[in-house]
C-alpha positions as CSV (number, residue, x, y, z in Angstrom):
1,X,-88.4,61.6,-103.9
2,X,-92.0,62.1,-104.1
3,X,-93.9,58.9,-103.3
4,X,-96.5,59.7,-105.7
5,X,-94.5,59.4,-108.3
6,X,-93.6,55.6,-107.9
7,X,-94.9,52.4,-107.5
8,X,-96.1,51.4,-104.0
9,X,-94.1,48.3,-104.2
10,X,-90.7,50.6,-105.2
11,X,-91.2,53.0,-102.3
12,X,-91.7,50.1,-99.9
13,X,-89.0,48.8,-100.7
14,X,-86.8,52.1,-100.5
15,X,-88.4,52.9,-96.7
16,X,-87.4,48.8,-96.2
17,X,-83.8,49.6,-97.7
18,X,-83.5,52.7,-95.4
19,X,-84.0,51.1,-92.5
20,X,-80.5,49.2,-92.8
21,X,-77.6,50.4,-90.6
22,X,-75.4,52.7,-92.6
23,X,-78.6,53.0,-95.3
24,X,-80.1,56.8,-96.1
25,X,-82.5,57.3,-98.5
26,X,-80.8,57.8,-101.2
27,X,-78.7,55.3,-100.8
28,X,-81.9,53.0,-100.6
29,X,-83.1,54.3,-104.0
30,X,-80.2,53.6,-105.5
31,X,-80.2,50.2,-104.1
32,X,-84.1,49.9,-105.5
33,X,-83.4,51.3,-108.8
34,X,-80.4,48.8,-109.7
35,X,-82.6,45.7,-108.3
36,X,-85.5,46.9,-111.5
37,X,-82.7,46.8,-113.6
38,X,-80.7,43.7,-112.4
39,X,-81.3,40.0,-113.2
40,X,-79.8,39.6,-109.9
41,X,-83.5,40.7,-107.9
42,X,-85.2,37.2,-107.8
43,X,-81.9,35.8,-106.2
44,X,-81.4,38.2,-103.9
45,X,-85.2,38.0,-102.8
46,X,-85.4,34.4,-102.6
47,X,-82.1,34.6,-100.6
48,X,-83.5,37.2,-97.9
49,X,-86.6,35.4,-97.9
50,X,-84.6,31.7,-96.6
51,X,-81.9,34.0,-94.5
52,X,-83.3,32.9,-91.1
53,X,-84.9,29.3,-92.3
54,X,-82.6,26.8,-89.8
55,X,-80.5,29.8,-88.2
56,X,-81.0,29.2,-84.2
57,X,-78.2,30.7,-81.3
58,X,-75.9,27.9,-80.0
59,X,-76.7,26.7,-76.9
60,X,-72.9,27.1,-75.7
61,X,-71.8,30.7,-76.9
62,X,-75.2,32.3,-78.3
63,X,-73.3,32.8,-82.4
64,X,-75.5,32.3,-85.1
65,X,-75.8,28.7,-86.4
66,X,-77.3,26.1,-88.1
67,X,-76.7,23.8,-85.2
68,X,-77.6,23.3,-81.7
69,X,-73.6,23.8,-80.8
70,X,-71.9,26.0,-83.6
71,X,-68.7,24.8,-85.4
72,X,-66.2,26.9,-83.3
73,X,-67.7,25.5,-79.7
74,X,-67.2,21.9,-81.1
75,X,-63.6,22.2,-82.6
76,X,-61.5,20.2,-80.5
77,X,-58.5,22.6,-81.2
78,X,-60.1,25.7,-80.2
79,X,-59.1,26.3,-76.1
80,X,-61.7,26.2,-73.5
81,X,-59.3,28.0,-71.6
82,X,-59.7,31.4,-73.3
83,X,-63.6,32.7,-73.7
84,X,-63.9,36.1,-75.9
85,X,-66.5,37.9,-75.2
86,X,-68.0,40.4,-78.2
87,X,-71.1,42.7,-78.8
88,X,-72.5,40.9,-81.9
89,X,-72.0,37.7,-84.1
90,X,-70.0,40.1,-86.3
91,X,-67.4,41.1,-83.9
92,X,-66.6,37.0,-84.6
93,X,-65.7,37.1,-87.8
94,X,-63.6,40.3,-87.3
95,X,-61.7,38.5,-85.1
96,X,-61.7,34.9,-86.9
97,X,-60.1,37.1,-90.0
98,X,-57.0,38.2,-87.8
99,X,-55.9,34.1,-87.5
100,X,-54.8,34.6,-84.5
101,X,-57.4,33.9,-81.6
102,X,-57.7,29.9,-80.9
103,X,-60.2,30.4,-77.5
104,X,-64.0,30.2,-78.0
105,X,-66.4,33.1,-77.8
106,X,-69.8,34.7,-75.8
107,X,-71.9,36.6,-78.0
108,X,-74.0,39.5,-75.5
109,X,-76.4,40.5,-78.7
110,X,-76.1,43.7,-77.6
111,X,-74.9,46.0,-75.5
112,X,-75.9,48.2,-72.1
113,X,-77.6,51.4,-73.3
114,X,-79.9,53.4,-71.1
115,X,-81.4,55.6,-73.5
116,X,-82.5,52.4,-76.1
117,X,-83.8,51.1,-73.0
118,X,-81.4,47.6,-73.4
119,X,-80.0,46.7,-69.6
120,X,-78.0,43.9,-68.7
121,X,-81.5,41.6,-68.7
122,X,-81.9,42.4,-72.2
123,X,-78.4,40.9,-73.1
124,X,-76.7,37.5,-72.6
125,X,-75.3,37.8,-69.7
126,X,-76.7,35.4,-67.3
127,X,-75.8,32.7,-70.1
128,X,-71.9,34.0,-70.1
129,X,-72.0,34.0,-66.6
130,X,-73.6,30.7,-65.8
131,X,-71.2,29.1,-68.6
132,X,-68.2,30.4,-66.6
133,X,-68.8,29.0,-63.3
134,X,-69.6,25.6,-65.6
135,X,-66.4,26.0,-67.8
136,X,-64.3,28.0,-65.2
137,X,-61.9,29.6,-68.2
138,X,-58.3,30.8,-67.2
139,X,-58.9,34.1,-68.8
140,X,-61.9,36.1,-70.5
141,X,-61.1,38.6,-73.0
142,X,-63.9,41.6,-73.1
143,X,-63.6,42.7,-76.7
144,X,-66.7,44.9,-76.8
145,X,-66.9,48.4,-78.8
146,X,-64.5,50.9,-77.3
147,X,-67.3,53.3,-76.9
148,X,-69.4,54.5,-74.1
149,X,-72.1,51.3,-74.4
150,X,-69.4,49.2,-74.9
151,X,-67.1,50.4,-71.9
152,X,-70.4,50.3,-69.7
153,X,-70.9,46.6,-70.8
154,X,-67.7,45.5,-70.1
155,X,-67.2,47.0,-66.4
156,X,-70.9,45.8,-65.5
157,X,-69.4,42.5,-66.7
158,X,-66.1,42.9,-64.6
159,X,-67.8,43.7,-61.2
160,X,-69.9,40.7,-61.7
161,X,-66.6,38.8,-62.1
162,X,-64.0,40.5,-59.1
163,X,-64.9,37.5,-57.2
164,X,-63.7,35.2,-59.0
165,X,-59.5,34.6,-59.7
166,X,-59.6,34.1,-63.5
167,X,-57.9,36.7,-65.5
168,X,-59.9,39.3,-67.2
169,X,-58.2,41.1,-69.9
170,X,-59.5,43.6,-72.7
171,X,-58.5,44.3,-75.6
172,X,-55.5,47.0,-76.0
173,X,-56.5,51.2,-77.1
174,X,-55.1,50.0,-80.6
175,X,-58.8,50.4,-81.4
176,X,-59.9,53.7,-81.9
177,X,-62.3,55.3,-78.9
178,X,-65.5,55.1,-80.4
179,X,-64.6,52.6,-83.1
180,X,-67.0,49.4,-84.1
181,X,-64.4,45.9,-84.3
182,X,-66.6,45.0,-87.8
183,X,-64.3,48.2,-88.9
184,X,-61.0,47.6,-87.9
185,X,-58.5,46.6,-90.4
186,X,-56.6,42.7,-89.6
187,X,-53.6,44.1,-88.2
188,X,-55.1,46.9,-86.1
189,X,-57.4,44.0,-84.7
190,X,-54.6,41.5,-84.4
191,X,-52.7,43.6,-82.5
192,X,-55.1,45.0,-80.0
193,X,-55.7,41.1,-79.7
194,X,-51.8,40.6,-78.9
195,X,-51.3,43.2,-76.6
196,X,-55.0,43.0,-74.7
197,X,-54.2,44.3,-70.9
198,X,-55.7,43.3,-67.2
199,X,-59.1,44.7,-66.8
């Protein structure tokens, strides 16, 4: 569309919209266009503007939270015995959704990618690994992306582990190759979470 013929404050917006994951343009203009006709906007404003306002990491497992220790790390029924490790805060409640994982989780932020320029400094690591040899877990699930980055991240991950003797597993090629967890359906999840295999 041509810029010219819009506000500056619509076509901001739009180029703001497109920058989303899974946003084009047009998709942004449509988004644009049903906020100037929605009594919705203000809300939806006000609610991006306050998004981040008391959101810090925990300090245990790096997830998004309003506390210094997120719910799941202080539940006394969830077992330090299992740690999860995912790709982003999202891959959480992909799992949570399944009802069937009772460990507690390590969230990278990321993944390795050469060609983004994101290495192994750039991620959680040193946290996941440092909580390890505090918490010593029986067994650490890798539940990143079963894509290339993802793959990467996880053997990275496993070499820094071969010393150790707790169990590494990942989670079972139930997921598709290339696949993002945020996608997967609750059984396809639950059952790549059943069935995860020795790294």
């Amino acid at each position: 569309m041509n810029s010219d013929v819009l506000p500056e404050s619509v076509n901001k917006l739009i180029e703001e919209f497109a920058k989303l994951p899974s946003i084009g343009p047009k998709t942004a203009e449509r988004l644009v266009f049903y906020l100037l006709k929605s009594e919705d906007s203000i809300s939806l404003g006000e609610a991006a503007l306050t998004l981040k306002d008391g959101i810090v990491n925990c300090q245990s497992c790096q997830n998004f939270s309003t506390e210094t220790i997120c719910k799941i790390c202080q539940n006394p029924n969830r077992s330090d015995s299992l740690l999860c490790v995912v790709s982003q805060p999202l891959d959480i409640v992909a799992i949570e959704k399944t009802g069937l994982y009772k460990g507690k989780y390590h969230v990278l932020h990321g993944v390795i990618s050469p060609v983004d320029g994101i290495g192994p400094d750039e991620l959680e690591i040193d946290s996941l690994l440092s909580r390890i040899e505090k918490h010593k877990p029986e067994e650490i699930i890798l539940a990143t992306n079963p894509n290339l980055e993802g793959e990467t991240t996880a053997l990275y991950i496993l070499r820094k582990l071969q010393d150790s003797d707790i169990q590494v597993t990942k989670l079972a090629h139930g997921l598709p190759m290339g696949g993002d967890l945020e996608y997967a359906d609750q059984m396809t999840l639950g059952r790549a979470l059943d069935n995860r295999q020795v790294f």
